[in-house]
N, C-alpha and C positions, 0 to 999 in steps of 0.2 A: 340440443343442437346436433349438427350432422356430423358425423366424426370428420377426425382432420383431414382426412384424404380429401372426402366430400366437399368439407368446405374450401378447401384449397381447386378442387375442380368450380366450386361454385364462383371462387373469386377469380379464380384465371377468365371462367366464360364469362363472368360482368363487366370484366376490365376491355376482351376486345368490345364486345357490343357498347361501351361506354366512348371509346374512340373511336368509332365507327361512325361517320358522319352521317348524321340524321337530321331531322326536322328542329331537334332542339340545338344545337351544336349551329346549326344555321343560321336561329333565331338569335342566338346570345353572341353570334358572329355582326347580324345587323344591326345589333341595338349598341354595341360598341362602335362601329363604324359611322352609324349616324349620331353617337352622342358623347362618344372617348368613354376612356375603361373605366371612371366610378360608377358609370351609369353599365357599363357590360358587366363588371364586376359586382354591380346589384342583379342585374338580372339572372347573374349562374346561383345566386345564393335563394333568389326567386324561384327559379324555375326547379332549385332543389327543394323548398320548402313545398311547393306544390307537387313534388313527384311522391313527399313524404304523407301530402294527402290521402294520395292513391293507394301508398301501403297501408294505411289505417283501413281507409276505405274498404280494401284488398282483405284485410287481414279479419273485418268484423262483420264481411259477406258481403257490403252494401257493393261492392264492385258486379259483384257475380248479380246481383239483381240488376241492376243499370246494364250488362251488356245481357242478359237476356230478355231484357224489353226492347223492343225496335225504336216504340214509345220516344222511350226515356232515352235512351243510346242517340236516337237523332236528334232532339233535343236538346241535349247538352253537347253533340260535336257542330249543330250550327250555332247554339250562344258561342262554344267557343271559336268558330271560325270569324262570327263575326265580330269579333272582338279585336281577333286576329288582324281581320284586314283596316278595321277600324285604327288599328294602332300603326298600320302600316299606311295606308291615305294621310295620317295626322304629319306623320314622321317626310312622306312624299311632298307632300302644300307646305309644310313647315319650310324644307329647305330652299320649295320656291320663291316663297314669300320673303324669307332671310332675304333669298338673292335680288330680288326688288327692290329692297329698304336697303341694299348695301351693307350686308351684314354675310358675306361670302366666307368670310375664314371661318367663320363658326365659334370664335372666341365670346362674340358677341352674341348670338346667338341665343332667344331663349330654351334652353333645352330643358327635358323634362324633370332630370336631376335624379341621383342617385335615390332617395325617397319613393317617388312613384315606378322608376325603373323597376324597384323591387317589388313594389305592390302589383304592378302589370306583369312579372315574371309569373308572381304565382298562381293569379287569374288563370293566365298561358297555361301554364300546367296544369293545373287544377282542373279546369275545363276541358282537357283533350281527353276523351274516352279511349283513344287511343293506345295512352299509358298504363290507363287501368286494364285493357285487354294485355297490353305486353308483359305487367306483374304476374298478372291472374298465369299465365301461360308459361311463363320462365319458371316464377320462384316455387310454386310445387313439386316442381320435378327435382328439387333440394331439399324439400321438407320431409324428414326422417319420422312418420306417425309412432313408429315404435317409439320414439324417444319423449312423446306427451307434449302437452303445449304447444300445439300445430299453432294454433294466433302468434303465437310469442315468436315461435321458431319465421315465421312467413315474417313478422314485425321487422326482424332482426336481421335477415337475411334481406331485406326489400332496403334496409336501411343501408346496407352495403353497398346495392347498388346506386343510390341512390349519391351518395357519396363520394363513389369513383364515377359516375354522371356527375354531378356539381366540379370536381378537380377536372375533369376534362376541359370543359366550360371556362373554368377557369385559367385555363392554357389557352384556350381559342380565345379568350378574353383579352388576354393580355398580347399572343399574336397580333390581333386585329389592329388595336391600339396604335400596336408601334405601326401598322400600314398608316394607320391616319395621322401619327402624328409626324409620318415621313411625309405625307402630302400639304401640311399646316402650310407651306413658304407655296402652296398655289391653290388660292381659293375655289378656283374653277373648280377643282381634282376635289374638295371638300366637298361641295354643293354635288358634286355627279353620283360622290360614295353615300349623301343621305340621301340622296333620291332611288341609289339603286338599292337601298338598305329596305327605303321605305317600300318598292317597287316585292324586293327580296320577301318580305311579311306578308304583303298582300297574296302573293304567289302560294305561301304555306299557308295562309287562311284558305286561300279557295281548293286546297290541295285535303285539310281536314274536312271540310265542308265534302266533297267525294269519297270522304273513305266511306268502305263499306262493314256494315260490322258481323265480325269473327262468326262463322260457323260452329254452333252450339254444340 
């Protein structure tokens, strides 16, 4: 491992980029707003399981192979864009559709439930090559080779961020919440927060769908 200073600089600079509003902080802000916190509260532990992917992935090379094929890089950022938006169109018609059948407050509401929220978090992550370029590019510049066990040390070090990414999520999680469940006594304000949730995903699907991948 990296000595303490080291890793003490490594945990400071994880913790801002962890708070630092991003594409996932976004996503586990919509999926709470259109669905209340067990279901945003699945998605932060989602989208930490899939981030954990990425370090394995990261850690046993198959990262570094996916971002230097165009191939395979575009490939996996349109499965996952459209997935993306796919889940963001379901989450938009859903809440229309509620509002047709009279089903506005959202109590009633078939939602997707804490189960699938977390299956679809880590899809999310898993899927963005994105993530796999941001490890690849961070967590080496902390991995100490004199010290042996570069896999282990990258494992280990990814797993931290990975970590304070999930607890952030799960601050935005529980934020979010309490917006929706201050809007519960007016339907209207419910059905506008899924549509713009749903609206808010579709946006980050077509948003991964553009990225372009990292300079070799």
């Amino acid at each position: 491992m990296p000595d303490p200073t080291q890793l003490a600089l490594y945990v400071a600079a994880a913790l801002v980029l962890a708070i630092t509003p991003g594409p996932g902080i976004f996503y586990v802000a919509a999926r709470t707003l259109a669905g209340g916190r067990a279901e945003g509260m699945a998605s932060s532990f989602g989208t930490g399981l899939g981030g954990m992917v990425h370090v394995l992935a990261g850690s046993l090379g198959v990262s570094a192979i996916v971002l230097a094929s165009a191939e395979l890089f575009t490939a996996l950022k349109l499965l996952g864009a459209a997935y993306l938006v796919w889940i963001g169109l379901r989450t938009f018609l859903s809440a229309r559709r509620d509002a047709a059948a009279g089903l506005n407050d959202g109590s009633a509401a078939p939602l997707v439930g804490p189960r699938r929220a977390f299956r679809e978090g880590v899809l999310v992550e898993a899927l963005n090559p994105k993530t796999a370029a941001f490890f690849l590019a961070f967590v080496p510049q902390f991995v100490d080779p004199a010290q042996g066990h570069v896999a282990l040390q990258f494992m280990l070090l990814g797993f931290v961020s990975v970590a304070l990414n999930t607890l952030a999520d799960i601050v935005v999680a529980v934020a979010a919440s309490g917006i929706r469940d201050g809007a519960a006594a007016r339907p209207s304000l419910i059905r506008r927060l899924r549509e713009a949730s749903g609206a808010a995903m579709v946006a980050l699907g077509l948003g991964l769908a553009l990225a372009k991948r990292p300079a070799s």
